[in-house]
PDB file as gemmi writes it, atoms N, CA and C in Angstrom:
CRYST1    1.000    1.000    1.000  90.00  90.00  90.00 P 1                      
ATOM      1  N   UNK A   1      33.471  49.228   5.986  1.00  0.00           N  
ATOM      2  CA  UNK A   1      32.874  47.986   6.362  1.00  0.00           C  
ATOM      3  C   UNK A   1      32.622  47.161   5.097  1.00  0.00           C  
ATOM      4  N   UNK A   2      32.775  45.686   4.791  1.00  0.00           N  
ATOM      5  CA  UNK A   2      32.793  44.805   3.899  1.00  0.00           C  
ATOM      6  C   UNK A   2      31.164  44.538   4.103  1.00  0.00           C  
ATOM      7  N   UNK A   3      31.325  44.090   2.413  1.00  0.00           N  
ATOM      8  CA  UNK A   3      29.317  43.471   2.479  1.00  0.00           C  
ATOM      9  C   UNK A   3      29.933  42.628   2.670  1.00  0.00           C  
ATOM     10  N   UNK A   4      28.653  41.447   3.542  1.00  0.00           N  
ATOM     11  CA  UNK A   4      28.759  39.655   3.079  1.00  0.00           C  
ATOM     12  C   UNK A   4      28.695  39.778   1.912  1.00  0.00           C  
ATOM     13  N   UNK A   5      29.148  38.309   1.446  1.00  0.00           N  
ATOM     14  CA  UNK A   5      28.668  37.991  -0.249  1.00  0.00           C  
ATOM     15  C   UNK A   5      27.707  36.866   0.274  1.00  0.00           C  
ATOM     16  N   UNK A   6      27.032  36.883  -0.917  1.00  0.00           N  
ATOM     17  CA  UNK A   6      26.332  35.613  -0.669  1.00  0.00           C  
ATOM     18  C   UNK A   6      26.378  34.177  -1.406  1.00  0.00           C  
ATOM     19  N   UNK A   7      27.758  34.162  -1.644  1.00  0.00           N  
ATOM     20  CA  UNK A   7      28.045  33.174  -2.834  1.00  0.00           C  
ATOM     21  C   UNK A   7      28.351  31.721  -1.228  1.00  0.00           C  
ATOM     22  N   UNK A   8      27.376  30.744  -1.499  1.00  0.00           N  
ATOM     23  CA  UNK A   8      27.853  29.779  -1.089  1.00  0.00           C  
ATOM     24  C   UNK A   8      26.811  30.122   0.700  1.00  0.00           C  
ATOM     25  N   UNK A   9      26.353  31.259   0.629  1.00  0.00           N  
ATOM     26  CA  UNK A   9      25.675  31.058   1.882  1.00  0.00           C  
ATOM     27  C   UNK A   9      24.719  30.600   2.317  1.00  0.00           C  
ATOM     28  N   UNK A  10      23.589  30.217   0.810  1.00  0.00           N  
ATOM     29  CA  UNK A  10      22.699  29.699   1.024  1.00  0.00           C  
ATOM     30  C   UNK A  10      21.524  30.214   1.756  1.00  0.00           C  
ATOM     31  N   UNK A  11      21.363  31.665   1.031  1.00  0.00           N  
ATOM     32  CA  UNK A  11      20.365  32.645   1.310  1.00  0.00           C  
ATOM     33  C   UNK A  11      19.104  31.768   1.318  1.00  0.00           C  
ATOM     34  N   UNK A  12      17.990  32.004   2.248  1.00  0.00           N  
ATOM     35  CA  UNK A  12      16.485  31.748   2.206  1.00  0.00           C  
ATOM     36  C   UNK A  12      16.163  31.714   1.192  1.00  0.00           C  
ATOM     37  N   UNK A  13      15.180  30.691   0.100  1.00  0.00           N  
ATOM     38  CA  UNK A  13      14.504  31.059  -1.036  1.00  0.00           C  
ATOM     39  C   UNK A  13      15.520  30.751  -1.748  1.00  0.00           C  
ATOM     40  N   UNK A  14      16.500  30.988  -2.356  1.00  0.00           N  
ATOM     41  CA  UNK A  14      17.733  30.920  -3.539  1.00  0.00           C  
ATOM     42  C   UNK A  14      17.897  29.630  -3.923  1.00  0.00           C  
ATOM     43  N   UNK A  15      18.061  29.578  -5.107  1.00  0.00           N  
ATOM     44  CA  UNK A  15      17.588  28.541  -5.822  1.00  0.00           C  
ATOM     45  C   UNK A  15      18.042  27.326  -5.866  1.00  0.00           C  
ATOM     46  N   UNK A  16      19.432  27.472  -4.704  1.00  0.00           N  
ATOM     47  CA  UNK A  16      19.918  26.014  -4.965  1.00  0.00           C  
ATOM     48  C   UNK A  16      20.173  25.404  -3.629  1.00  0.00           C  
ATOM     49  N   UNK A  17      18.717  26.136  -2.926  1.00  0.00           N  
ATOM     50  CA  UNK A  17      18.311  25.624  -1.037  1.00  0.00           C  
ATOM     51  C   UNK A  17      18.747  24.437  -1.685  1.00  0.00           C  
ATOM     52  N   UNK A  18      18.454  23.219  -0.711  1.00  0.00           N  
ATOM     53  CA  UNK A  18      18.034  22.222  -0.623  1.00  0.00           C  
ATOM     54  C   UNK A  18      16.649  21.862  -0.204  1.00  0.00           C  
ATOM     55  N   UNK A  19      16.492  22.544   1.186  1.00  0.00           N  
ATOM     56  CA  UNK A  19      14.502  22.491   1.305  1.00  0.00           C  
ATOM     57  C   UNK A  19      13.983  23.328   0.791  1.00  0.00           C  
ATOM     58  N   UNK A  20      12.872  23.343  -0.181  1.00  0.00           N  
ATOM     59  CA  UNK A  20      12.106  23.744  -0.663  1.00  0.00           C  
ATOM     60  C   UNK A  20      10.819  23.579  -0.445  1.00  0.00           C  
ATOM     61  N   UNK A  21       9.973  24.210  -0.838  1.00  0.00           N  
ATOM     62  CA  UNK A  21       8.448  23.665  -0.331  1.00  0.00           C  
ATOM     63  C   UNK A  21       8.229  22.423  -1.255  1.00  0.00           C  
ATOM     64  N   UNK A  22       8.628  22.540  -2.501  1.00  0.00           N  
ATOM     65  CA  UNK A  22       7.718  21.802  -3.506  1.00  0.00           C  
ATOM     66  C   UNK A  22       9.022  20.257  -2.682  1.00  0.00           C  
ATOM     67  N   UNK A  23      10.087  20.146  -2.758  1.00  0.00           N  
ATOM     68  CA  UNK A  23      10.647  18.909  -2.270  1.00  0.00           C  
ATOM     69  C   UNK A  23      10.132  18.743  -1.151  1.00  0.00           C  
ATOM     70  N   UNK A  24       9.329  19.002  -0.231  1.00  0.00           N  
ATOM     71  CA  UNK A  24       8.912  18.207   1.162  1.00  0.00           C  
ATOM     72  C   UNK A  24       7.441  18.194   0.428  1.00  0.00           C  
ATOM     73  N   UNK A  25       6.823  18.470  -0.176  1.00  0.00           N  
ATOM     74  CA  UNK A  25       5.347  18.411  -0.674  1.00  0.00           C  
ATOM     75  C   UNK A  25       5.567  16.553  -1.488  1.00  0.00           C  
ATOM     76  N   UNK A  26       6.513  16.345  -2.525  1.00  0.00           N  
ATOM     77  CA  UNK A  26       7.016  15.194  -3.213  1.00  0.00           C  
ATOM     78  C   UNK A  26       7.609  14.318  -1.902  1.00  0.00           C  
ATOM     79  N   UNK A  27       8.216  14.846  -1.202  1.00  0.00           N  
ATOM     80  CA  UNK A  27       8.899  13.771  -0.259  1.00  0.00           C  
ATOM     81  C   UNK A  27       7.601  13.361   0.786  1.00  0.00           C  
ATOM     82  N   UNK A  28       6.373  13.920   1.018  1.00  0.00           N  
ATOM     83  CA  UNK A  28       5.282  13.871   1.979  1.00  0.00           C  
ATOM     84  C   UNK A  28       4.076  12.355   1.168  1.00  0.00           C  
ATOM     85  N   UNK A  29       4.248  13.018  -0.326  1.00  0.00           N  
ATOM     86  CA  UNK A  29       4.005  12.428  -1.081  1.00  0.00           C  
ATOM     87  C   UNK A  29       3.948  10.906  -1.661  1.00  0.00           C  
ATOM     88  N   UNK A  30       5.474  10.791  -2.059  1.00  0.00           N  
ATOM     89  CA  UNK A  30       6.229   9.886  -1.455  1.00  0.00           C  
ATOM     90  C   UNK A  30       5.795   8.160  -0.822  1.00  0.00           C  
ATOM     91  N   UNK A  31       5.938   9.264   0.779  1.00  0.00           N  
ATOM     92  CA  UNK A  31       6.020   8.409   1.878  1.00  0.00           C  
ATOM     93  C   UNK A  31       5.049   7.681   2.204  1.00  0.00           C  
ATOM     94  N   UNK A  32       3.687   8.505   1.692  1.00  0.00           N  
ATOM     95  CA  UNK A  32       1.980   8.550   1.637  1.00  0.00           C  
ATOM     96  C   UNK A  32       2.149   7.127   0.565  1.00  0.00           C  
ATOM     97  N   UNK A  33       2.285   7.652  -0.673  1.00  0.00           N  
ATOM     98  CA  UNK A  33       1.932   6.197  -1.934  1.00  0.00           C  
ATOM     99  C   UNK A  33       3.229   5.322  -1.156  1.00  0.00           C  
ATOM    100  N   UNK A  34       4.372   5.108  -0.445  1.00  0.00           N  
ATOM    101  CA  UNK A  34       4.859   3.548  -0.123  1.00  0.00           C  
ATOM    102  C   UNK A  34       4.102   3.369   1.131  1.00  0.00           C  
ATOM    103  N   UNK A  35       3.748   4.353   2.216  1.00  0.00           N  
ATOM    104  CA  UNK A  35       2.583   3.418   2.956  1.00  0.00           C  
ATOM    105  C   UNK A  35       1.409   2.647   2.442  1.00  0.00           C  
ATOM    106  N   UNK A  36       1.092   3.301   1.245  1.00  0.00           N  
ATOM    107  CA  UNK A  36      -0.136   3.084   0.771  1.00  0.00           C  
ATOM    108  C   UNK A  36      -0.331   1.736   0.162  1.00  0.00           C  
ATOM    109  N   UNK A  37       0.851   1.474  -0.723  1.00  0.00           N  
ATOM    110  CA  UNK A  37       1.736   0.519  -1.102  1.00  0.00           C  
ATOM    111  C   UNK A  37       1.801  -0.698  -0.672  1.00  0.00           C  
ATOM    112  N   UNK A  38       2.119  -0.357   0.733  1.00  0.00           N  
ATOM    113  CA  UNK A  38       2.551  -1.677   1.512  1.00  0.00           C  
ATOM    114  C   UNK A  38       1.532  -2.219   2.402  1.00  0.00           C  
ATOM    115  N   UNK A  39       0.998  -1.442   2.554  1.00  0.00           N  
ATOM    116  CA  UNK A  39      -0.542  -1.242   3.126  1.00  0.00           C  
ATOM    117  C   UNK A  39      -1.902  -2.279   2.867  1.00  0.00           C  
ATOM    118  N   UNK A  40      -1.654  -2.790   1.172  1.00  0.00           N  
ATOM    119  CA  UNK A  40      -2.157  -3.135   0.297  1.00  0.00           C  
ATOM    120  C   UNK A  40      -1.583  -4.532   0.121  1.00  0.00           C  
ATOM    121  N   UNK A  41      -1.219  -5.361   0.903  1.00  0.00           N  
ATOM    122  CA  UNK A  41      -0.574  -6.638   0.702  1.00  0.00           C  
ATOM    123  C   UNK A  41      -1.439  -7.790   0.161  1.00  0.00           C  
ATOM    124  N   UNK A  42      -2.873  -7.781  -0.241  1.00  0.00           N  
ATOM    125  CA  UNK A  42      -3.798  -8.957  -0.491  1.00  0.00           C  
ATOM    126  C   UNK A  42      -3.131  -9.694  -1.908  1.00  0.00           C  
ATOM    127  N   UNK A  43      -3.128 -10.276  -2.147  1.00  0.00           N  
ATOM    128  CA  UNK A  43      -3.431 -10.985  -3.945  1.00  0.00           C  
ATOM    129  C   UNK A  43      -4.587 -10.624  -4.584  1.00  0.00           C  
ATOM    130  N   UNK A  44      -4.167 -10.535  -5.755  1.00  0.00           N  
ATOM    131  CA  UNK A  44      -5.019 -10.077  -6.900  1.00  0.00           C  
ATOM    132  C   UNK A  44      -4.981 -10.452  -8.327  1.00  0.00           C  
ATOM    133  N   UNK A  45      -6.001 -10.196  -9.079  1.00  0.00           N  
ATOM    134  CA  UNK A  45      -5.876 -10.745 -10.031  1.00  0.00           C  
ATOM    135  C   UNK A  45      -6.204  -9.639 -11.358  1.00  0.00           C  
ATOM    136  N   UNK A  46      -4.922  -9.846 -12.271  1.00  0.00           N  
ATOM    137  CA  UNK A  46      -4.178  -8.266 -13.008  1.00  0.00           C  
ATOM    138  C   UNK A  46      -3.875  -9.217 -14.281  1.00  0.00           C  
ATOM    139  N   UNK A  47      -5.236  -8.498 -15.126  1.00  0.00           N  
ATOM    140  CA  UNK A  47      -5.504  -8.778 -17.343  1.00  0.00           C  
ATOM    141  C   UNK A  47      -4.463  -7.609 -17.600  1.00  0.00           C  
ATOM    142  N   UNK A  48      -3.136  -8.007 -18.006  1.00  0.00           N  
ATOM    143  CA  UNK A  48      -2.512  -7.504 -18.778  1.00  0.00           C  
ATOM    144  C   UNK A  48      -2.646  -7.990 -20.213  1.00  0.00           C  
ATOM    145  N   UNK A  49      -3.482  -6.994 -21.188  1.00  0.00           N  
ATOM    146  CA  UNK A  49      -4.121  -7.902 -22.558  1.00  0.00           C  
ATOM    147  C   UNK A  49      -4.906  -9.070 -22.454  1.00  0.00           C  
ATOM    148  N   UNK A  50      -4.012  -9.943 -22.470  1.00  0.00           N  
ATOM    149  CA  UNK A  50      -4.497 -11.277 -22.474  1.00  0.00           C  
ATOM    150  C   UNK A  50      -4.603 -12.006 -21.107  1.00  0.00           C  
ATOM    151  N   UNK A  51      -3.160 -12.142 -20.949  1.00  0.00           N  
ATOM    152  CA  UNK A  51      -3.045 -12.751 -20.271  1.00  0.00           C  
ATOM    153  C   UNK A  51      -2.853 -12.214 -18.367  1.00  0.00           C  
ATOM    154  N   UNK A  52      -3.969 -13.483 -18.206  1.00  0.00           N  
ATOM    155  CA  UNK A  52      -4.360 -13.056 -16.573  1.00  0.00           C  
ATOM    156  C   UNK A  52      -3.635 -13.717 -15.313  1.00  0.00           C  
ATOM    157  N   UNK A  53      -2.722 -12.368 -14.511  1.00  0.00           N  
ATOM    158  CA  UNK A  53      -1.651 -12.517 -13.269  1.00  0.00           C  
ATOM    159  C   UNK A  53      -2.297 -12.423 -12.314  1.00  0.00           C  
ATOM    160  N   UNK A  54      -1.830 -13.556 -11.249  1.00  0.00           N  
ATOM    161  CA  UNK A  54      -2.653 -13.280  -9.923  1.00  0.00           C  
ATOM    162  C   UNK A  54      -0.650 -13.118  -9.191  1.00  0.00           C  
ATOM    163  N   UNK A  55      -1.229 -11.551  -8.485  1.00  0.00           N  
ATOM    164  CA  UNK A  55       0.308 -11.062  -7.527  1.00  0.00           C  
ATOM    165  C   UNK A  55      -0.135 -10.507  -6.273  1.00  0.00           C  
ATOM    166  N   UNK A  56       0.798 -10.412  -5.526  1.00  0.00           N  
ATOM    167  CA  UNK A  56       0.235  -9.088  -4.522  1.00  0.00           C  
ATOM    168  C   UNK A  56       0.248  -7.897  -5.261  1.00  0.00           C  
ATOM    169  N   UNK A  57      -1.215  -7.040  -4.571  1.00  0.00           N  
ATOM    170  CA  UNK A  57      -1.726  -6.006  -5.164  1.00  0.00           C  
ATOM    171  C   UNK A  57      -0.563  -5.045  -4.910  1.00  0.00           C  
ATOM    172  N   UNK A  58       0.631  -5.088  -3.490  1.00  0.00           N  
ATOM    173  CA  UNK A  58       1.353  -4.043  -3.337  1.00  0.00           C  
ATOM    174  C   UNK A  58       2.007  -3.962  -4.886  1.00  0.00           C  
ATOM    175  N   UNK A  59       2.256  -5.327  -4.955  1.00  0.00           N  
ATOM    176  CA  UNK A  59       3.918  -5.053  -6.461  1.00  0.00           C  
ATOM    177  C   UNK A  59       3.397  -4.495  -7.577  1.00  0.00           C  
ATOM    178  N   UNK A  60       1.896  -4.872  -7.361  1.00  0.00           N  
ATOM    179  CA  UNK A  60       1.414  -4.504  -9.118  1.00  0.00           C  
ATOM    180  C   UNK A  60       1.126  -2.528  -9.054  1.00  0.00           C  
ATOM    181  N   UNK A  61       1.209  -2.091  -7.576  1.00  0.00           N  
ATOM    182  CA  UNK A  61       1.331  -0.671  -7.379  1.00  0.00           C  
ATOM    183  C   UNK A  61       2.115  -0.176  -7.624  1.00  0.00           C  
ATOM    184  N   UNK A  62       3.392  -0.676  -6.855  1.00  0.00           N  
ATOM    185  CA  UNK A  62       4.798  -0.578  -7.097  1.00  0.00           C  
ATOM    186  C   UNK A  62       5.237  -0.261  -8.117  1.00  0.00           C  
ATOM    187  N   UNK A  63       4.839  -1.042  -9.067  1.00  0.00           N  
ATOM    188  CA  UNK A  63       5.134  -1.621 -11.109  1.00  0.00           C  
ATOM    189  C   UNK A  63       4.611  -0.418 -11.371  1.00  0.00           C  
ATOM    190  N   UNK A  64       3.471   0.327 -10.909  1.00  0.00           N  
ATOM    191  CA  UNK A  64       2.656   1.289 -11.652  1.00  0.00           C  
ATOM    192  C   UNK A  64       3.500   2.727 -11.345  1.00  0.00           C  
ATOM    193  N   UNK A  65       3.426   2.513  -9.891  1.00  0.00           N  
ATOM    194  CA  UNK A  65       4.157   3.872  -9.656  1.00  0.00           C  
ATOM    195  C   UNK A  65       5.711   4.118 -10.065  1.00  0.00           C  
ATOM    196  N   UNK A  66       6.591   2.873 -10.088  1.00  0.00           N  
ATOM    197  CA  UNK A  66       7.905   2.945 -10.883  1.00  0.00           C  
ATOM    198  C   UNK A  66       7.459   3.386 -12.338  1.00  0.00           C  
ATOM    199  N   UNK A  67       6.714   2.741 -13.119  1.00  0.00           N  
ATOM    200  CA  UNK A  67       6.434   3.090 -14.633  1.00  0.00           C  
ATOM    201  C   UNK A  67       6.025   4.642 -14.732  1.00  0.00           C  
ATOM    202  N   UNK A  68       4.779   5.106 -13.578  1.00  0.00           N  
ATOM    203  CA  UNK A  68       4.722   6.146 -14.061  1.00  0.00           C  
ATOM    204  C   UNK A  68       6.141   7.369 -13.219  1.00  0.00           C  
ATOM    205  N   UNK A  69       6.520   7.389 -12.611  1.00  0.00           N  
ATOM    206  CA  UNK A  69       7.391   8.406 -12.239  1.00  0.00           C  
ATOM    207  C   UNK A  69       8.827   8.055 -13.489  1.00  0.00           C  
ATOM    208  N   UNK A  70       8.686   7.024 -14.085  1.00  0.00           N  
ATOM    209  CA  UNK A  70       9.812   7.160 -15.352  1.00  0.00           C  
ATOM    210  C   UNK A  70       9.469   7.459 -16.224  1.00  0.00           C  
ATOM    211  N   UNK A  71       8.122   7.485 -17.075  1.00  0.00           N  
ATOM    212  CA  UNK A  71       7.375   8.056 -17.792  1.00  0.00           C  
ATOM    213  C   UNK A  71       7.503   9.922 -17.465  1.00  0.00           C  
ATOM    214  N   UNK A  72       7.133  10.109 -16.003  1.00  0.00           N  
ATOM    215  CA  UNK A  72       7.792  11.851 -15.557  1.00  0.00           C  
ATOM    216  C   UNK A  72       8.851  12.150 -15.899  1.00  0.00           C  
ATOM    217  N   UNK A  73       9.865  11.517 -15.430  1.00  0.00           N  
ATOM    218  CA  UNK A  73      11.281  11.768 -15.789  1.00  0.00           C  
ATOM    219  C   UNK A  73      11.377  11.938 -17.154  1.00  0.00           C  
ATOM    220  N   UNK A  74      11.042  11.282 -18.054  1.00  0.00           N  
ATOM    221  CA  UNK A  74      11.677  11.193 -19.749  1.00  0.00           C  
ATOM    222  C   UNK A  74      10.886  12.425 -20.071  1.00  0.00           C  
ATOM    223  N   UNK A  75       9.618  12.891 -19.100  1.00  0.00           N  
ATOM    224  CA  UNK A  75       8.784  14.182 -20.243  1.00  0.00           C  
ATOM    225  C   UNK A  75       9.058  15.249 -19.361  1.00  0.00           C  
ATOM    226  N   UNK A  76      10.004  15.244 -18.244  1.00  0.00           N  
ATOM    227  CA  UNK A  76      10.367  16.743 -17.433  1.00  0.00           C  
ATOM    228  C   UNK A  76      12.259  16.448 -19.083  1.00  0.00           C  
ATOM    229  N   UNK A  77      13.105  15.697 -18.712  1.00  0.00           N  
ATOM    230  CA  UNK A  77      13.929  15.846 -19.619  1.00  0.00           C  
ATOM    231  C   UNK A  77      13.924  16.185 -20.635  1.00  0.00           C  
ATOM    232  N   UNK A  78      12.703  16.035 -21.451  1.00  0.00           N  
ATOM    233  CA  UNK A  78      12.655  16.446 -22.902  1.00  0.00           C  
ATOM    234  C   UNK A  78      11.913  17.541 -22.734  1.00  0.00           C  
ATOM    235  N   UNK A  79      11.400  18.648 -21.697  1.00  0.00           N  
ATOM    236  CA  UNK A  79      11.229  19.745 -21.905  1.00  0.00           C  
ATOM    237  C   UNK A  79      12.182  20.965 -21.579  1.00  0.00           C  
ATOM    238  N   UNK A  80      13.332  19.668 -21.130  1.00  0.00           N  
ATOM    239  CA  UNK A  80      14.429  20.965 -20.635  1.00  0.00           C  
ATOM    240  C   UNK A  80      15.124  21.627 -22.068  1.00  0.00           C  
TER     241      UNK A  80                                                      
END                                                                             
């Protein structure tokens, strides 16, 4: 009798699942900060240094959460 192999079968747990816990924990995540996001539509008024922006509060979230998840990216890359 032949073993299965398990090359390409995509055993439970093995490392190159696609679902994982920690990717639906980030994707739950996510979905939470762009509701949260959009959620947040008033105008506001945003002292960068000096000078003072009145925007919707969503974009100036937006701006924050794009800056910081690229800020993640450059310091998960430079620890690989």
């Amino acid at each position: 009798m032949r073993a299965k192999s398990s090359v390409g079968g995509g055993t439970h747990g093995s490392r190159g699942s696609a679902v994982t816990a920690g990717r639906i924990i980030v994707l739950v995540l996510a979905v939470l900060a762009i509701v949260f996001i959009f959620q947040n539509t008033q105008s506001t008024t945003i002292r960068v240094l000096i000078p003072e922006v009145i925007m919707p509060l969503w974009l100036a979230l937006l701006g924050t959460g794009v800056i910081g998840a690229l800020c993640g990216a450059l310091f998960l890359s430079r620890r690989r």
